[in-house]
C-alpha positions in Angstrom: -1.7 5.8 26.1 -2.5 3.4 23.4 -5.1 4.7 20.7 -8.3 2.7 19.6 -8.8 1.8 16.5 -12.8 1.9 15.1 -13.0 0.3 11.8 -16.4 1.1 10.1 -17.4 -1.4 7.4 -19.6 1.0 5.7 -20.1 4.9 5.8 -23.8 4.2 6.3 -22.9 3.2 9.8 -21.4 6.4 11.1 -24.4 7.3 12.7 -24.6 4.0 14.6 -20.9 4.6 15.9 -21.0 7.7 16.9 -21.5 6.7 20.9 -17.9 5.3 20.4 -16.5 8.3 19.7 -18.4 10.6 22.4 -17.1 7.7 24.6 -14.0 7.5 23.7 -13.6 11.0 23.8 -15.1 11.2 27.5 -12.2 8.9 28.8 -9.9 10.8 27.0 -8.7 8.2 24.9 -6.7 9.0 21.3 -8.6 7.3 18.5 -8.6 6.9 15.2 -11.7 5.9 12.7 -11.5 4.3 9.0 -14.3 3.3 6.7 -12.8 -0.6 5.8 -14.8 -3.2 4.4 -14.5 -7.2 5.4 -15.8 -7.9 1.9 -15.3 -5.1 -0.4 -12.4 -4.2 0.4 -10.3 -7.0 2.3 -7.2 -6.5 1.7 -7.1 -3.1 3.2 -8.6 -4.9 6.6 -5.8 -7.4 6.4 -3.0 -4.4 6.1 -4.6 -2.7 8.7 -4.9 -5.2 11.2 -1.3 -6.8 11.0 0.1 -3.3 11.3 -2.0 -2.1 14.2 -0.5 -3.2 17.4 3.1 -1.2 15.8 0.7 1.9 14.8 0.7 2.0 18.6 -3.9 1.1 18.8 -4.4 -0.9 21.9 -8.0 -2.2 20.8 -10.2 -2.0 17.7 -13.3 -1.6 17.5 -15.6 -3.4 14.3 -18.7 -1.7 13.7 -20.8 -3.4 11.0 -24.0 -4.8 9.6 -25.6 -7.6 7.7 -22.8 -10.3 7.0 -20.5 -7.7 9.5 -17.6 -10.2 9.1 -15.6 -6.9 9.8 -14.8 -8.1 13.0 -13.8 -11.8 12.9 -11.2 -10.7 9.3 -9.5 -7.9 11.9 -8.8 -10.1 14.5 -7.7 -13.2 12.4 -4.7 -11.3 11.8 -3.7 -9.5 15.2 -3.5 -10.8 18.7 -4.8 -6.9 19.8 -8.5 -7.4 21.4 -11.0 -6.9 18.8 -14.2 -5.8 19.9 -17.1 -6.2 17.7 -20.3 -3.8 17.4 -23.3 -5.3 15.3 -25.1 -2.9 13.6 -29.0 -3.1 13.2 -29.9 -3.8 9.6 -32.9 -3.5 7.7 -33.0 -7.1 7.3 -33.4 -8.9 10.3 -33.3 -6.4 12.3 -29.4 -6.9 13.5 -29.7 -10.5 14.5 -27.8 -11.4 11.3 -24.8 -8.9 12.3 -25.0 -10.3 15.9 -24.9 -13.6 15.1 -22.1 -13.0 12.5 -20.4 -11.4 15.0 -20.3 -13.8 17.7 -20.1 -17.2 16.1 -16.5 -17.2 16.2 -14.2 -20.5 15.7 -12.1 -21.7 18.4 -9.1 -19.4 18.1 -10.0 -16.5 16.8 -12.0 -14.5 19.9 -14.0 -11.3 19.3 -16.0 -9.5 22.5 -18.9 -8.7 21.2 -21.5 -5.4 22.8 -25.4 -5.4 22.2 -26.5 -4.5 19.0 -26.3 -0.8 18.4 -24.5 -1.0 21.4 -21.9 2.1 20.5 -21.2 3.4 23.8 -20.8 0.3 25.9 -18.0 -0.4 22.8 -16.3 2.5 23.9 -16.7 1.9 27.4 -15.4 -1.7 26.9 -12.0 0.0 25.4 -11.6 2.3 27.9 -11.7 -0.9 30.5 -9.1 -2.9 28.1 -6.8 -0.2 27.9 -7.1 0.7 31.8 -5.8 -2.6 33.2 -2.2 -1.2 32.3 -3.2 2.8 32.8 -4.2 4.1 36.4 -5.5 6.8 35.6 -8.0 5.9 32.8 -9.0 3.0 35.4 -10.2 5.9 38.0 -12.0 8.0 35.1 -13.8 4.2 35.1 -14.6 4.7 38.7 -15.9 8.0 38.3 -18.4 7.5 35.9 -19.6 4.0 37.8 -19.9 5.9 40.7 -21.8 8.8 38.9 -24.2 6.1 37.0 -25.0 5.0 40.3 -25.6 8.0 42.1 -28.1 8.9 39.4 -29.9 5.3 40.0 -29.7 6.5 43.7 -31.4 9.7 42.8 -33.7 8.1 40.6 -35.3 5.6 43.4 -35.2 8.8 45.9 -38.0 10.2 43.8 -40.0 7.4 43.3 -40.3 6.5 46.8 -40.9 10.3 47.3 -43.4 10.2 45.1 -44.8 6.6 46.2 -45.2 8.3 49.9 -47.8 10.9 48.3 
């Protein structure tokens, strides 16, 4: 199975990201994490993307905040899917990281989860990597049949307690 790559652009986010890893690690999917910045430290972002597909990581994952060009500087230099996860800053309240996130140029695509959005980031690996592994695509439909069940068991009390 290919690994996952989570590239962190600051240590400050670790918090934020960890949803990816309990994710990840819930699919049973081999990961790897690194603290690389867009901006502070570029050149390590550029290394590390070029080489990943040949370090054997399916997917990466950018987690980052404010300017969080993290994402679009990884994916300029693979053709692996780059997913990127805005992180909620104190400034504007994560708009700026979504928006920095998802205004991509033609060319240069980036998926993009929710703000904060850690674990549907990890999900969204899992469902990259399972269109070539069968079993990871089951563990899928496992938990979308156990997410449902519980929204089954949810409405079962509610009209329970509605008929009271």
């Amino acid at each position: 199975m290919k690994k996952v790559a989570v590239i962190i652009g600051s240590d400050s986010d670790l918090p934020t990201v960890q949803g990816v890893f309990d994710k990840l690690a819930f699919f049973g999917i081999p990961y790897e994490a690194h603290i690389i910045s867009a901006h502070r430290s570029p050149a390590a972002a550029e290394n590390f993307s070029k080489n990943a597909a040949a370090n054997g990581f399916g997917v990466i994952i950018a987690a980052a905040g404010k300017a969080a060009h993290l994402a679009g500087v990884l994916a300029a230099y693979t053709t692996l899917p780059v997913i990127g996860l805005p992180i909620k800053s104190s400034t504007m309240d994560g708009l700026d990281s979504l928006l920095s996130v998802v205004q991509m140029p033609k060319g240069v695509p980036v998926a993009t989860v929710a703000i904060n959005g850690s674990d549907n980031a990890g999900i969204l690996a899992a469902q990259i990597l399972a269109v070539s592994d069968d079993a990871l695509a089951e563990r899928l439909l496992d938990f979308k049949r156990s997410m449902a069940e519980k929204v089954d068991e949810a409405d079962k009390k509610l009209q329970e307690t509605l008929k009271n």
